[in-house]
C-alpha positions in Angstrom: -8.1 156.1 -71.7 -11.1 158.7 -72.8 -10.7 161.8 -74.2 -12.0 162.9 -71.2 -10.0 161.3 -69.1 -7.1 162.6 -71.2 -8.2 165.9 -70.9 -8.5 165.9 -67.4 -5.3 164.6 -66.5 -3.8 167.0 -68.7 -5.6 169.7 -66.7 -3.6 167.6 -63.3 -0.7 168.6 -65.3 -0.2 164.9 -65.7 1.7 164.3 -69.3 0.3 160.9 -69.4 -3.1 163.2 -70.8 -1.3 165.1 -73.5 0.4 162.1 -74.6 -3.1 160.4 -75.2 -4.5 163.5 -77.1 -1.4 164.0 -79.4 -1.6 160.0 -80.2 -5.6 160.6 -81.0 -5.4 163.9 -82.7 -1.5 164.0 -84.2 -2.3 163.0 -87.5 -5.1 164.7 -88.6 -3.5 168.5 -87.0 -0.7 167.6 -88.9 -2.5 166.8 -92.7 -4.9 170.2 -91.3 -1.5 172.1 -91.1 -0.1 170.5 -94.4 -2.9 171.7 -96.2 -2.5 175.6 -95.4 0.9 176.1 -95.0 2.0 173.2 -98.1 5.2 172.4 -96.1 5.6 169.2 -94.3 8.0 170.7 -91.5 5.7 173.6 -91.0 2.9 171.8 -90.6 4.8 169.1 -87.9 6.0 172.5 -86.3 2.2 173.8 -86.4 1.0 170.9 -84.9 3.7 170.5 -82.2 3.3 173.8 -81.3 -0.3 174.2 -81.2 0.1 170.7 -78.7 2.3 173.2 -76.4 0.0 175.8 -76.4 -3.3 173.2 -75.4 -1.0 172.4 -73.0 -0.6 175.4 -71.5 -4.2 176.8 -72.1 -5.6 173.9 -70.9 -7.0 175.7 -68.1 -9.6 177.8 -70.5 -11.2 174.8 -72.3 -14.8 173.4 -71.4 -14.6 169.6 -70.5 -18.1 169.6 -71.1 -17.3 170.0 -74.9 -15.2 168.1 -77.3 -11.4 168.5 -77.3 -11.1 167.9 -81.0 -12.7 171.1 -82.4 -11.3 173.2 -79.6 -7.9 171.9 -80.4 -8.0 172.3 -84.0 -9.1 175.6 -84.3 -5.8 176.4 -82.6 -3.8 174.2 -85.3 -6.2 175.9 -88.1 -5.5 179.5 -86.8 -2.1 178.8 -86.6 -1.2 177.7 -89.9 -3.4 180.2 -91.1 -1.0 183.0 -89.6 2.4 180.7 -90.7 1.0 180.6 -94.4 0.4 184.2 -94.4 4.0 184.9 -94.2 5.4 182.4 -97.0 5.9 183.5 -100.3 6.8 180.5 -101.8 4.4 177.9 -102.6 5.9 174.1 -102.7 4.3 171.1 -103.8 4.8 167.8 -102.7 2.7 164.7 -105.2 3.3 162.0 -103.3 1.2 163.9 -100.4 -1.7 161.9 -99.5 -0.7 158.7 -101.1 -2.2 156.2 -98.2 -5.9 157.9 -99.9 -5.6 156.0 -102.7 -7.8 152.8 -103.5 -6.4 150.1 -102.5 -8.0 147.8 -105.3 -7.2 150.0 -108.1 -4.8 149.0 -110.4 -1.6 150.8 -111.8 -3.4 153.3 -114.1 -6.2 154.1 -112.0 -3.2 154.7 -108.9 -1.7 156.7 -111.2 -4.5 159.0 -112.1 -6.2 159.3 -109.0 -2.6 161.0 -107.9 -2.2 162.9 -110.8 -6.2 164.4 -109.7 -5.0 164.9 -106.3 -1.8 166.4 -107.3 -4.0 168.8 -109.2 -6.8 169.5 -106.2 -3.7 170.3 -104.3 -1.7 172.3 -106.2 -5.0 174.3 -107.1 -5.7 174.6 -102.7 -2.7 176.1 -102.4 -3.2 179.1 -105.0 -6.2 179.9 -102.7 -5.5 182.7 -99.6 -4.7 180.9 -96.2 -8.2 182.2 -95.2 -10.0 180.2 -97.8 -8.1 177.1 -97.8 -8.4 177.3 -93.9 -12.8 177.4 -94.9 -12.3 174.4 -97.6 -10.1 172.5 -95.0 -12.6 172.9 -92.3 -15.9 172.2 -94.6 -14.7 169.3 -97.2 -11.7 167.4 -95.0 -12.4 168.1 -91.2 -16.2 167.6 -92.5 -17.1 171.0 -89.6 -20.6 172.9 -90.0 -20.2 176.5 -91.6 -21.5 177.5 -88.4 -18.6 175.8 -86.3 -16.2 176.6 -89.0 -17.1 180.2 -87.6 -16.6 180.0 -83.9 -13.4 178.0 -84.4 -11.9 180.7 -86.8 -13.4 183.3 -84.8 -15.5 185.3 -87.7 -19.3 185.6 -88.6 -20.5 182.6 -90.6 -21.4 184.7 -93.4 -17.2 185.1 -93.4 -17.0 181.4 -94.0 -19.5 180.8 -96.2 -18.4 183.9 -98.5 -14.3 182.6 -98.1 -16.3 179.2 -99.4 -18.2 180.5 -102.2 -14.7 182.6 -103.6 -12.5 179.5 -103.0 -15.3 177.2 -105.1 -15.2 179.9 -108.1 -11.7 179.9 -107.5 -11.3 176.0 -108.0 -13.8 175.7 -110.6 -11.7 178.2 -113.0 -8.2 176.6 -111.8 -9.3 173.1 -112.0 -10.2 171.1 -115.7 -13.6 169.5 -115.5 -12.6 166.9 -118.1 -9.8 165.1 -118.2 -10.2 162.8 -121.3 -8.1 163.8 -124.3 
């Protein structure tokens, strides 16, 4: 089935629809989530719920356009508004671990998840507003343009929440590594 087709069964009210977008789009609402809120349950909750609410909002969305974008700036605004109310920041290392290269050795495993350990322990000391801007430019690979219709704010908004989150990292982040 198409994402089309998906979408426009779900608009029939047919489950058979959302169960084909939340087996197409799942994992990567999920790992958007996880990277502003920096829980694992939150996130699953954030994405789950923002499935709920494309389910019942279906009705408002363009099948002319893509359901992905559409769909994540719902997950995206979400988390945004779950992080804003934490006030405990958590840190998992083993996040992510299915990036690593595959034909790296031991060493190289272990440093490349030592570097994204780092990267993500630095993300999360940014506001939920910037890490939403780094999420959406650098892992969901979106325009700074698009980034601004999905969050709902002038583009100038993103690219300035870009341009403080990249000082940000630069002075939270060593350059070198070697000893």
């Amino acid at each position: 089935m198409t994402e089309q087709e998906a979408v426009a069964r779900l608009k029939a009210r047919d489950i058979s629809g959302l169960e084909e977008l939340v087996r197409r789009c799942y994992t990567q609402a999920a790992q958007a989530a996880f990277l502003v809120v920096d829980d694992r349950s939150l996130a699953e909750d954030v994405a789950q719920s923002a499935f709920l609410n494309a389910y019942e909002h279906i009705g408002s969305f363009d099948s002319s356009r893509p359901f992905g974008p559409w769909f994540l700036r719902s997950v995206i605004n979400s988390a945004i508004k779950t992080a804003s109310g934490k006030r405990e920041i958590w840190f998992d290392a083993q996040t992510n671990t299915e990036m690593a290269d595959p034909g790296a050795g031991a060493v190289e495993m272990l440093e490349a998840a030592e570097t994204r350990g780092e990267v993500l322990a630095a993300l999360h000391k940014l506001s939920p507003a910037q890490r939403a801007a780094v999420i959406m430019k650098y892992y969901l690979n979106v325009s700074d343009v698009e980034a601004a219709r999905l969050l709902e704010v002038p583009p100038g908004t993103v690219r300035r929440r870009l341009h403080d989150a990249r000082k940000r990292l630069r002075k939270l982040l060593p350059l070198d590594h070697s000893e």
